[in-house]
Kinemage of the C-alpha trace (Angstrom):
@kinemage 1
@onewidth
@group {chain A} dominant
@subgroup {mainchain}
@vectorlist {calphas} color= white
{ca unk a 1} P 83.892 102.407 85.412
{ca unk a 2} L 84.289 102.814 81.756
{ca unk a 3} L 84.715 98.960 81.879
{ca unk a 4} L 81.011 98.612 83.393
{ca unk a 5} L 79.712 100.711 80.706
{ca unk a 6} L 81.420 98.760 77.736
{ca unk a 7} L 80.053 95.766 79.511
{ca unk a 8} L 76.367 96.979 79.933
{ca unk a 9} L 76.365 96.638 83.367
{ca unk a 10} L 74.681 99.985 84.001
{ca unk a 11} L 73.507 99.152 87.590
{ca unk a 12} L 76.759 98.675 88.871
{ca unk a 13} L 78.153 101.615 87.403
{ca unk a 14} L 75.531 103.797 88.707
{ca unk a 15} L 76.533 102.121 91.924
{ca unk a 16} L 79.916 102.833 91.873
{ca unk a 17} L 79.302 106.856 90.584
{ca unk a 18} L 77.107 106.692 93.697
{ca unk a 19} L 79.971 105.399 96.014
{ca unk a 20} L 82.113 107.683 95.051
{ca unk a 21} L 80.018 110.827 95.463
{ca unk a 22} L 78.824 109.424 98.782
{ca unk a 23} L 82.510 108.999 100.040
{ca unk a 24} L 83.854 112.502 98.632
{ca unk a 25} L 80.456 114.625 100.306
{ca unk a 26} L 81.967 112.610 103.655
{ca unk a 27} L 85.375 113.751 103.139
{ca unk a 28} L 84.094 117.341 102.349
{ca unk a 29} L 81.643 116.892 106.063
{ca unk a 30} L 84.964 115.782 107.516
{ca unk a 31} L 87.715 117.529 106.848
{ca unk a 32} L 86.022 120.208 104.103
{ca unk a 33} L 89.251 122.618 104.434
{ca unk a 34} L 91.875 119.734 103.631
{ca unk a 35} L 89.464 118.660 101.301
{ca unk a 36} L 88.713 121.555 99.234
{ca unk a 37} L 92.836 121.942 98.764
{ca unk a 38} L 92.560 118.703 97.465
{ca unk a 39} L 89.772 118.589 95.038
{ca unk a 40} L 91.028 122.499 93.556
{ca unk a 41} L 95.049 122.727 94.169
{ca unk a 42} L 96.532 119.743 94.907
{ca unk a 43} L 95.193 116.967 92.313
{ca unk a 44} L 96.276 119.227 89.363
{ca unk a 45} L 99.905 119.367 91.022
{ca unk a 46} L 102.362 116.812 89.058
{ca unk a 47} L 104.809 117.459 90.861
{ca unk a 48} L 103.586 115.326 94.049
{ca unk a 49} L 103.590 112.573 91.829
{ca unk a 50} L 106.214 112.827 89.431
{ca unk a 51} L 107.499 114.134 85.694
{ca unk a 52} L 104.712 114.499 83.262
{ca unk a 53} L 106.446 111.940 81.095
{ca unk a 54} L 106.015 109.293 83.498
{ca unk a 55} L 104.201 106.876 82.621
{ca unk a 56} L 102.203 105.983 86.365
{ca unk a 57} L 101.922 109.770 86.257
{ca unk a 58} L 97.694 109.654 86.799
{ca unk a 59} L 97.123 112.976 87.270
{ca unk a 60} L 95.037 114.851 85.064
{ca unk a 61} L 97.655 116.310 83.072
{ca unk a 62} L 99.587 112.861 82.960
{ca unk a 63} L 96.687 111.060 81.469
{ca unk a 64} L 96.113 113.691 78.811
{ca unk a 65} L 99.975 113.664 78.168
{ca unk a 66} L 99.948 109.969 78.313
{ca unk a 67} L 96.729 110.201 75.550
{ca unk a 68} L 98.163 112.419 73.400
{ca unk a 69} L 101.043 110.396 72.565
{ca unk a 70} L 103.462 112.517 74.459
{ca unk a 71} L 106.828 110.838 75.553
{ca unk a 72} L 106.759 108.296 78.428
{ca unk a 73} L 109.923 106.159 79.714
């Protein structure tokens, strides 16, 4: 998305924040307890995903590791 923005393709980023809202309300209609684990517990867990260091680590705390300079292999 940040792509579309550098580009100045506005409408297509507004169409993708729009997908994406669209298709995480449906997963919260769905399955809203598995979801809400998900969105508040699980996506800040690195260690589903691997070592901080990492550097395919994409979880929140990877990226701002990854950012910061911090060590990858």
């Amino acid at each position: 998305m940040f792509f579309l923005t550098i580009c100045g393709d506005f409408r297509a980023f507004r169409r993708a924040v729009y997908a994406f809202l669209a298709c995480t309300a449906v997963a919260f209609v769905v399955l809203p307890r598995d979801s809400t684990e998900f969105r508040f517990d699980k996506v800040r867990s690195t260690g589903r995903i691997g070592d901080l260091s990492l550097g395919g680590n994409q979880s929140p705390e990877g990226s701002e590791k990854g950012c910061s300079g911090g060590p990858t292999r």
